[in-house]
N, C-alpha and C positions, 0 to 999 in steps of 0.2 A: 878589696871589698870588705866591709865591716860584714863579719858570721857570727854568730853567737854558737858554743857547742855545749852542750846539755849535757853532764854526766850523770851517770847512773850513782845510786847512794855506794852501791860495792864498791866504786874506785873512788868515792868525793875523799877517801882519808886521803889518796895520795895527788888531791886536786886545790890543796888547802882548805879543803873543808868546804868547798863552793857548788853550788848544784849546775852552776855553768861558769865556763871562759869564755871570755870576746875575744874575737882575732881576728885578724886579717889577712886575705888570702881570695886565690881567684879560682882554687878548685879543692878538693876535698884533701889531697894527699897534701898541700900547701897547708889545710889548717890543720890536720892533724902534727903536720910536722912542728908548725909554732903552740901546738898544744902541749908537748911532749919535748919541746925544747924549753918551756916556760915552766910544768911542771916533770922534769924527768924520772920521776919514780912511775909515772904512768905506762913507761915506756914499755916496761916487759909483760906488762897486762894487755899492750894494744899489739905489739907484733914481736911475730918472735924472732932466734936467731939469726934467718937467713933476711931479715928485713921486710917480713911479709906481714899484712896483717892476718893476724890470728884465726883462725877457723871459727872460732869459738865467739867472737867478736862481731855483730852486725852492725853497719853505720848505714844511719836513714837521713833523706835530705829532704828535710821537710814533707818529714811522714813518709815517703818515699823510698824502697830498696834499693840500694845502687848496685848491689852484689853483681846484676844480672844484665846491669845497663851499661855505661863507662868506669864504673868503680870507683878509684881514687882519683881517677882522672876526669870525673864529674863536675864539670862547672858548675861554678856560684853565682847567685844574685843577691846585689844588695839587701841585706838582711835577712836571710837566709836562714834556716837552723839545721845544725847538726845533730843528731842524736846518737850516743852511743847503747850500743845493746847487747852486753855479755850476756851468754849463759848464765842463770842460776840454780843451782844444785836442789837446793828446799832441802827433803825428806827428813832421815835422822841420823843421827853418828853417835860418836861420845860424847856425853853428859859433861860440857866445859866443869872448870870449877869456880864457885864463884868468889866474887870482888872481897878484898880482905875489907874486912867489917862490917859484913853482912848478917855475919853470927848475933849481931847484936839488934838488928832487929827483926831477924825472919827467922824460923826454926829451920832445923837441917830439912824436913819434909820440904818447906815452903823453897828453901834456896832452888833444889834439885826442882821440884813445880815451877817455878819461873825461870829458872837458869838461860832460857834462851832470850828471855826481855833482861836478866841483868847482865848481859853481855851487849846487848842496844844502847850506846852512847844518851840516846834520848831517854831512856826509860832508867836502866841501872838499877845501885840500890834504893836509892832517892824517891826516884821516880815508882816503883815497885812499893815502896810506902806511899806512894802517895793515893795509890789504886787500892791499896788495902785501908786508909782512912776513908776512901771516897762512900758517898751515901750518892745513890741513883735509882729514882723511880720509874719504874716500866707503867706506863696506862698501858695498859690490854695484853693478858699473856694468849694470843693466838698468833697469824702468822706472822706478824714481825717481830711481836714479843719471843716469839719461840727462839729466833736467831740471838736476837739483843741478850735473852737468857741464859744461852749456850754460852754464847762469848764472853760476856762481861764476866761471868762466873769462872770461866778458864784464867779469863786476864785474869782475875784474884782484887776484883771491886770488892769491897768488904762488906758491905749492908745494899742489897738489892730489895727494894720494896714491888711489890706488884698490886694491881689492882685487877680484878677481872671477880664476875659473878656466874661466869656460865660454866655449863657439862660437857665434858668430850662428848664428841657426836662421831661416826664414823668418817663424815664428811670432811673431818677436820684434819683426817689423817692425811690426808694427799699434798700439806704445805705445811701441818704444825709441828714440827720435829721435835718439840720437847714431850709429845704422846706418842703411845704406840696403842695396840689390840688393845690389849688389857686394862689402857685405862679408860675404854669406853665407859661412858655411861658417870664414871668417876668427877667430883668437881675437879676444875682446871686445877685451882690454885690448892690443893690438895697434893694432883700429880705433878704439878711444875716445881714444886718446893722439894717435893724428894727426889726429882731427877739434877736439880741444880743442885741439892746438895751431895748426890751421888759425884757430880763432877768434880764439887770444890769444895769439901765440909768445912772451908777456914771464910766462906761466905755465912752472911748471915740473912735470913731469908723472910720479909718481915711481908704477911700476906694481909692483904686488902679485901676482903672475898665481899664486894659490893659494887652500887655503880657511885663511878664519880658524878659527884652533883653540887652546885653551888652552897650546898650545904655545908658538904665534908671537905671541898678542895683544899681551903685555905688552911683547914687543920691538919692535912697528909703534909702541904707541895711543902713549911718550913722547914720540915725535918732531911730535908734533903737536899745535896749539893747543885742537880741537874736535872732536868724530868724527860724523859724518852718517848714520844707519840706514837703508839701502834694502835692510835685506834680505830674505827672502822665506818663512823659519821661522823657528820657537822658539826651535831650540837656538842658532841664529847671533846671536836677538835675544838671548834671556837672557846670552849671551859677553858682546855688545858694551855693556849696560847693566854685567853686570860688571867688564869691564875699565876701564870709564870711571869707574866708581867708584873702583875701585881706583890707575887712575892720575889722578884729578882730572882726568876731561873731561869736559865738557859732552856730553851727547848730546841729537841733536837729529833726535828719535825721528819714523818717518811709516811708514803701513801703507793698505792697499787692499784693496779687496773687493767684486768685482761693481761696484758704484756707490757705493759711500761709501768715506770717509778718516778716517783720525785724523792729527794732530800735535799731538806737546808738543815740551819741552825737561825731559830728564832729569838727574840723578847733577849738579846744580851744589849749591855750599856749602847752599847755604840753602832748597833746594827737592828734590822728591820725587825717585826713581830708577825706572824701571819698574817694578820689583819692590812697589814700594808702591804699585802699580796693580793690578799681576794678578800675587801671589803664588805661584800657578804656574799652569804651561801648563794647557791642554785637553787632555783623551783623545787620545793618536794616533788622528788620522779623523775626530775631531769637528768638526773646523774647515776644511774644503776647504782648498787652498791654488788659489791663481790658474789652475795648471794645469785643476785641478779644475771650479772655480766657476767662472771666465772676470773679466775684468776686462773695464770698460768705456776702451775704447785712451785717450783726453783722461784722463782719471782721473788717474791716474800724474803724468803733465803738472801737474795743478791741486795734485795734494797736494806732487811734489816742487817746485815753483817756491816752494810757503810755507814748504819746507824752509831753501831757499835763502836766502831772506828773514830766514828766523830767524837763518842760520848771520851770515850779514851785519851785521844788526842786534847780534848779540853779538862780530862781529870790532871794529864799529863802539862799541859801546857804546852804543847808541842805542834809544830806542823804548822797550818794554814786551816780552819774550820773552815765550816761553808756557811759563815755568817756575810749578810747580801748576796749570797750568790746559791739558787737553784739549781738541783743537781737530775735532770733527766736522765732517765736509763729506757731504752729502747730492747728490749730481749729478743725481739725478731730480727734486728737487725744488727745488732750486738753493737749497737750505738749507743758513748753519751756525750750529751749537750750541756751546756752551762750557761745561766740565763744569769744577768746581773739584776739584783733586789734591792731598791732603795727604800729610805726609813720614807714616810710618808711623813709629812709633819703636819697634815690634818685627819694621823689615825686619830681616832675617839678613845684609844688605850691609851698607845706610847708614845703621841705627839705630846707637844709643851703646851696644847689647850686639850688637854686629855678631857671628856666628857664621863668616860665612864671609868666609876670611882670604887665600884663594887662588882660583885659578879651577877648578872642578870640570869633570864628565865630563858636558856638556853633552844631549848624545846620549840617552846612560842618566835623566838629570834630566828630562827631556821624554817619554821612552818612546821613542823613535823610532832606539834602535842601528839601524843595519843585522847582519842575521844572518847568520850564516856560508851559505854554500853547504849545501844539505842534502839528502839522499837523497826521492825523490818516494814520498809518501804518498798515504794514501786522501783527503785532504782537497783535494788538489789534482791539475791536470791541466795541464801545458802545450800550450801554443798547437799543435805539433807532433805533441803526441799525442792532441789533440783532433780536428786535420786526418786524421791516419792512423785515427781510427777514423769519421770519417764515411765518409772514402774507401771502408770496410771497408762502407759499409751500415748502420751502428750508429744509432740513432737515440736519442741522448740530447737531454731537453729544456733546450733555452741559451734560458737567462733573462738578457735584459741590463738591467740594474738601473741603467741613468743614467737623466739626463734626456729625452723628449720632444727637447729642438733640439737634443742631443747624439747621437741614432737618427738623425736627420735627416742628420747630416754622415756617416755612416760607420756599417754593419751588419753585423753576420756573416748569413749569406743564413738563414733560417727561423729564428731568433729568435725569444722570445716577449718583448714588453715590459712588464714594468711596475718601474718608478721605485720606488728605494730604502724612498721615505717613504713607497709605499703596499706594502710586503711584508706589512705587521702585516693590514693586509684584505682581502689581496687572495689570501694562500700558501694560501687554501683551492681555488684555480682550479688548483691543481698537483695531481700526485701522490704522494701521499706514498711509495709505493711504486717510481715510476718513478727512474730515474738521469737528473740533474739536476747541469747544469752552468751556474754564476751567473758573471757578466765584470761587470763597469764599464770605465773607461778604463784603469788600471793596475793595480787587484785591490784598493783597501782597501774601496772600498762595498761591494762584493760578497763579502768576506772576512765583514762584518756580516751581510751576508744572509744569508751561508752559514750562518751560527754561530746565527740566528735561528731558519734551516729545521731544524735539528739537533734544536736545543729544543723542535721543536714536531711532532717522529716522525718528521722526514723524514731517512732514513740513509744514503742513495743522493744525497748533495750533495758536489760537488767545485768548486773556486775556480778559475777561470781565473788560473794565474799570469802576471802582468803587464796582464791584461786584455788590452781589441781593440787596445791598442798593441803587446802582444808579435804579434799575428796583425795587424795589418799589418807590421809589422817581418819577421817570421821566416818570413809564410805567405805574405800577399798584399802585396807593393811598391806595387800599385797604388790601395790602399787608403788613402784620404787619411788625414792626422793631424792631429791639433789639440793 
């Protein structure tokens, strides 16, 4: 039976360098043996003296552990795969030394700093230069920028640009790891610059402290090799996929939500751009953003270090990027999936009748402008004047339409609850005649609601504007926020 067996990088030196051998054989102890008669330097790494395989050594048959079933003695099917799977040590040891002619272009501080990538066949000292020429922009130093900034600055990237205009918040401690306490309240890109160069001061740290906007993009994205996506909407994604097309960069796309991730690599020559994934956005409100939904804090961590990895592997040239191919991560089930991404060849960017030749009004293309200041209508109520008419005795019914663990952290006092997704079964429990006021966190779930009760004879419904965050904010200080 034709097997394919899969080696591990530890033993591909003594496999000719190949990340798998074909063989043929009818059980497992039959393809090990013509693996190890074809290449025999592998032999004393796969069993030892007495002819046993190794303690140390797992062999899986198609994802599967044999250890426990028939062993070596496991039959094969046609095409089949073998995996090998030593033990790997990680930690630390002694300080290798490095590759003669190093001296010449790293300082002795830098050698011993990278020593464990110039000992990596793929990286060296070559490759080690090539990370310390590389120029890489992070959009957004929060939860995925925090990882991509850790890493990339250990790798030894040589000029990391950041863009980001906001304040550590407390809330940000729970997933941004490039903050701690102290730097509440501090601008981001203030604290992110001095903890990446606490890590790496041979980086060089070239801060953005703004938003990107079809204005600025095209004057930041030249100056740089690669551009990194941490950012946290649409309208900033849909930009940075544009701009990247438009100036030839690689994007090297990552997004979160509650428990799962995506990454690919977008806008490169010969593979897809965002837009030939999701031609347009989602409804304003349809898609919670992290504020919203909550993220799980590792999360961020897990998807932006694979970020990192990609950016790497393409400063490097190395490896397999995940260009046409999306990369799912599942954190509850410690699943991932891999979805193939073709170019589109009627995108409006990156197709050969491209349409769009410039950068557009981001904002307006997603739905989500922000709207002028406007005179208070019947549709809505602010937090202020919701307070002045309780005070008065009024007793309008507040329906707070979040989540169940979102009532938990934080309530306006006599509330009624019921959750967004059950209004459709539930708005018969109201009245339709009574005056009724709908809140969520900031006003967009309950803007839906509101607009749902309208539909359905209720006339007497007003929005809380801003939701329980404007009424912690403007009423009660003492009101936690999330």
């Amino acid at each position: 039976m034709p097997v394919t067996i899969f080696i591990p990088s530890a033993l591909r030196q003594y496999a000719g360098g190949g990340d798998s051998v074909p063989v043929r054989a009818r059980t497992v102890a039959e393809a090990l043996a013509a693996l190890v008669k074809a290449h025999a330097g592998l032999k004393h790494h796969l069993y030892a003296d007495d002819g046993r395989l190794r303690s140390f050594v797992n062999v899986y048959v198609n994802d599967e552990d044999i250890r426990y079933k028939d062993g070596e003695k496991t039959a094969l099917g046609e095409n089949d795969t073998i995996s090998i799977i030593p033990s790997i040590a990680g930690g630390a040891g002694d300080s290798p030394s490095a590759r003669p002619g190093a001296e010449a272009s790293l300082s002795p501080e830098e050698l011993q700093r990278y020593s464990r990538h110039l000992i990596l066949p793929e990286v060296g000292v070559e490759g080690q230069k090539k990370l310390k020429e590389a120029r890489v922009l992070l959009v957004g130093a929060g939860g995925l920028g925090s990882p991509l900034g850790l890493y990339l600055a250990a790798a030894g990237v040589g000029r990391i640009g950041l863009v980001d205009f906001d304040t550590v918040d407390f809330s940000n401690l729970q997933r941004q790891v490039l903050y701690g306490t102290k730097d509440v309240g501090r601008r981001k890109l203030a604290a992110a610059s001095e903890r990446i160069t606490d890590i790496n001061p041979h980086v060089e740290v070239v801060p953005y402290e703004t938003h990107l906007t079809s204005e600025n993009a095209l004057d930041i994205f030249p100056d740089y090799d690669l551009v990194v996506d941490g950012t946290d909407n649409f309208p900033t994604r849909y930009l940075v996929n544009d701009a990247c097309v438009l100036t030839g960069k690689p994007n090297v796309y990552g997004s979160i939500f509650r428990f799962e991730g995506q990454v690919s690599v977008f806008a490169t020559a010969e593979g897809p751009c965002y837009r030939c994934l999701y031609a347009e956005p989602p409804p304003p409100g349809l898609v919670p953003s992290c504020a919203e939904g909550g993220v799980l804090g590792v999360l961020p961590g897990i998807v932006g270090t694979i970020q990192a990895n990609e950016a790497i592997k393409m400063i490097l040239g190395v490896g397999e990027p995940l260009v046409g191919r999306l990369l799912l991560f599942d954190a509850l089930r410690m699943r991932f999936r891999e979805l193939c991404v073709r170019k589109n060849p009627a995108c409006p960017i990156c197709g050969p009748n491209a349409t769009i030749r410039k950068l557009i009004d981001y904002e307006a293309f997603c739905g989500v402008r922000p709207e002028a200041p406007r005179a208070q209508n019947d549709t809505e109520v602010t937090a202020l004047e919701l307070k002045a008419r309780l005070d008065r005795g009024e007793r309008p019914v507040v329906v707070d339409v979040r989540e169940p663990y979102e009532h938990a952290i934080c309530r306006i006092p006599g509330t009624t609850l019921i959750p967004l997704r059950e209004i459709p079964a539930r708005h018969g429990e109201l009245d339709p005649n009574a005056e009724i006021v709908v809140h969520c966190k900031h006003g967009q779930r309950s803007a839906q609601a509101a607009g749902f009760l309208r539909e359905h004879g209720f006339s007497k419904v007003r929005n809380l504007r801003g939701g329980i965050d404007a009424w912690a904010r403007d009423v009660d200080p003492t009101m936690a926020r999330y």
